[in-house]
VOGU-54219 format. One line per 10 residues: number of its first residue (from 1); for each residue y negated, x, z negated of C-alpha. Coordinates in nm, 4 decimals. Layout:
N
NUM) Y,X,Z ~ ...
***
This chain:
145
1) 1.6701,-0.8720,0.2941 ~ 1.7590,-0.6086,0.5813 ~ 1.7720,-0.2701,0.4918 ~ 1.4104,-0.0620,0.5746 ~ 1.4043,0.1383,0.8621 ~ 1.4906,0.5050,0.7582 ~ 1.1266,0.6537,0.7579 ~ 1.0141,0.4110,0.5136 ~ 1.2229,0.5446,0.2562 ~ 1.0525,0.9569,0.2619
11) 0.7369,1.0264,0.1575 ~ 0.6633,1.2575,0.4417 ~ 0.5924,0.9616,0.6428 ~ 0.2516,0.8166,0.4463 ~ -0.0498,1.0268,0.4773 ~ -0.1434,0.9233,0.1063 ~ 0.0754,0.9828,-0.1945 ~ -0.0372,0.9807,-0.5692 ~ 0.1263,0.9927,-0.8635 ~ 0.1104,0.6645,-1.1295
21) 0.2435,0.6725,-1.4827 ~ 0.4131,0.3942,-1.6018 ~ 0.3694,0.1954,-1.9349 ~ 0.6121,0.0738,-2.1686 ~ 0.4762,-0.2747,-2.1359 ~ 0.5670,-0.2383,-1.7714 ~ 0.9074,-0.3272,-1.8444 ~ 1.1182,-0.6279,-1.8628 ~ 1.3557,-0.7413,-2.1156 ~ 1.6233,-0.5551,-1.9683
31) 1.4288,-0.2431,-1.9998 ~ 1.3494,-0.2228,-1.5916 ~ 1.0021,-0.2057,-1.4438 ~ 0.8873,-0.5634,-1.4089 ~ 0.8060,-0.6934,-1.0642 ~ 0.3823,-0.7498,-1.2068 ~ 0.4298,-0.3678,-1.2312 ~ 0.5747,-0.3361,-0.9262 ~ 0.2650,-0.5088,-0.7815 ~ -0.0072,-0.3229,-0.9923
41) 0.1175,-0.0006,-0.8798 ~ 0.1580,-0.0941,-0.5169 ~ -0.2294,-0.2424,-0.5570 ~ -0.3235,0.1107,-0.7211 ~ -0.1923,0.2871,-0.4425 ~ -0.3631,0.0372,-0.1538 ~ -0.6589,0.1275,-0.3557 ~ -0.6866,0.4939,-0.3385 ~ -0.6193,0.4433,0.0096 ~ -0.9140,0.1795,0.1010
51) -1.1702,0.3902,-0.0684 ~ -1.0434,0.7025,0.1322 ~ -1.0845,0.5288,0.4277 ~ -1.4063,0.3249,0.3625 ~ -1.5837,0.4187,0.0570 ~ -1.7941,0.1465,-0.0826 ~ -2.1381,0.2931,-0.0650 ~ -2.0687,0.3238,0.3621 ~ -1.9377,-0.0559,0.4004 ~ -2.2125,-0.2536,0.5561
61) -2.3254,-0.5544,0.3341 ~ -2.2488,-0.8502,0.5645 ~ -1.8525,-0.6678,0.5917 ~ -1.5458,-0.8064,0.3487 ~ -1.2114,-0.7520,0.3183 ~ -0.9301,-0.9649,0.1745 ~ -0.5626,-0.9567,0.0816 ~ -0.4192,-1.2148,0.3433 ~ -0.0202,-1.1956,0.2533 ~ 0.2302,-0.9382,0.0534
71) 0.5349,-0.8735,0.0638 ~ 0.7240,-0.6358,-0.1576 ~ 1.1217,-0.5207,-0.1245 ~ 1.2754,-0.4172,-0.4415 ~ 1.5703,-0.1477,-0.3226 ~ 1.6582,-0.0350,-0.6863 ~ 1.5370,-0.0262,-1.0430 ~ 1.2650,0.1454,-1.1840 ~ 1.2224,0.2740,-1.5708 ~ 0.9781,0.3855,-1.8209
81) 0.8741,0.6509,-1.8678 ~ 0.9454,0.8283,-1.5685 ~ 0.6052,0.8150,-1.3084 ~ 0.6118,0.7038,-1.0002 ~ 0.4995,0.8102,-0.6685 ~ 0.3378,0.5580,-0.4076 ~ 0.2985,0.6651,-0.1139 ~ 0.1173,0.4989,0.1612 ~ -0.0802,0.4594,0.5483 ~ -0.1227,0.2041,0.7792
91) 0.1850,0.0233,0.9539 ~ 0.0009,-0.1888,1.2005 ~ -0.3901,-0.2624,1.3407 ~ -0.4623,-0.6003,1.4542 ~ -0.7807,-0.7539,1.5882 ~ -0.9405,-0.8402,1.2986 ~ -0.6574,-0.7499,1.0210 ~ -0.4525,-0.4539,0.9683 ~ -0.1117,-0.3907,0.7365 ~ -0.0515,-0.1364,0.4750
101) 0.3010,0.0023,0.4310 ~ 0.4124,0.1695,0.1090 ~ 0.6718,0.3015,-0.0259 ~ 0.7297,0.3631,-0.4025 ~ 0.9513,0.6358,-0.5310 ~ 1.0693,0.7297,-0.8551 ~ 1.2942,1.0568,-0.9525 ~ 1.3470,1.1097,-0.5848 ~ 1.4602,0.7860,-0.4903 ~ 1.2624,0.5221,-0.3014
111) 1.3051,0.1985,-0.5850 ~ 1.0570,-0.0456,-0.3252 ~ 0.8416,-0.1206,-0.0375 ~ 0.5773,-0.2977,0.0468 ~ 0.3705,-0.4492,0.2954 ~ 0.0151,-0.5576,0.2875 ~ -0.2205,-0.7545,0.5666 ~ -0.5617,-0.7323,0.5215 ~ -0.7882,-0.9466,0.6769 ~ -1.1759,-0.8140,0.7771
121) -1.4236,-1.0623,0.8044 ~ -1.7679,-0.9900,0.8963 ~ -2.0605,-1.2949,0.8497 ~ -1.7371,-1.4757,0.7190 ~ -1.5836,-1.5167,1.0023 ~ -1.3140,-1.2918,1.1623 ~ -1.4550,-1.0629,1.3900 ~ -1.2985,-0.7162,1.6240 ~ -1.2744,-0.4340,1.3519 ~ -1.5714,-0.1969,1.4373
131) -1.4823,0.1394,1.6044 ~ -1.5608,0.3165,1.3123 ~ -1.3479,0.1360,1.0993 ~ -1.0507,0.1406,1.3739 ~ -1.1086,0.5251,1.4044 ~ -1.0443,0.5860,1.0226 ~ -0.8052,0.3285,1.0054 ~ -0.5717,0.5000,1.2979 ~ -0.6268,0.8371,1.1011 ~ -0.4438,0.7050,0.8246
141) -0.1354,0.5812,1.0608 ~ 0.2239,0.6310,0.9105 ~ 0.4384,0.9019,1.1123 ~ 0.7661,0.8332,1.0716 ~ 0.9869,1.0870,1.0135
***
């Protein structure tokens, strides 16, 4: 795995950044944050993120959006009971698709990263992104720092 490009790893850079408790049954049997955790956070954070940008009641009805491919780096381990931050904005807009980047942090460290396409389809079929939806989309852009 090559080491993340320097920005990736402060939180400065991702317009969105919430906190996330995590659960003892988070962890594996060596006492580490299990890598379904890992993924349930990241989704958390994607989450908070997709409803900032297009809350549900404003997405038109013939509009759908899908997961298309993850990938998460694990750059150190992460323990209960100690939170974690997840921070995240958009890496990349495509077409018809568009990735998330995060960036997970715990005591001050960044512990992973992640990156997430997301595929729009509209009358099931992939279709340009409407302006709308590229102008909020472009507001949430990472700025690496």
């Amino acid at each position: 795995m090559p080491k993340p490009e320097s920005w990736r790893l402060k939180a400065a850079s991702y317009p969105v950044c919430a906190e996330f408790q995590t659960r003892f049954q988070d962890m594996d049997i060596n006492g580490h944050l299990n890598n379904v955790a890992f993924a349930a956070l990241f989704e958390s954070g994607r989450v908070l993120l997709n409803r900032q940008v297009r809350p549900l009641g404003e997405r038109p009805g013939n509009e759908r959006t899908m997961v298309a491919a993850v990938e998460i780096n694990y750059l150190a381990e992460g323990n209960f009971p100690d939170p974690v931050e997840i921070a995240t904005g958009i890496g990349r807009l495509g077409t018809s698709s568009w990735t998330i980047v995060q960036a997970m942090f715990q005591n001050g460290r960044c512990i992973a990263t992640c990156d997430t396409v997301v595929v729009c389809r509209t009358d099931n079929q992939a279709k340009p992104l409407r302006a709308e939806m590229v102008a909020e989309l472009t507001a949430n852009l990472v700025t690496p720092v």
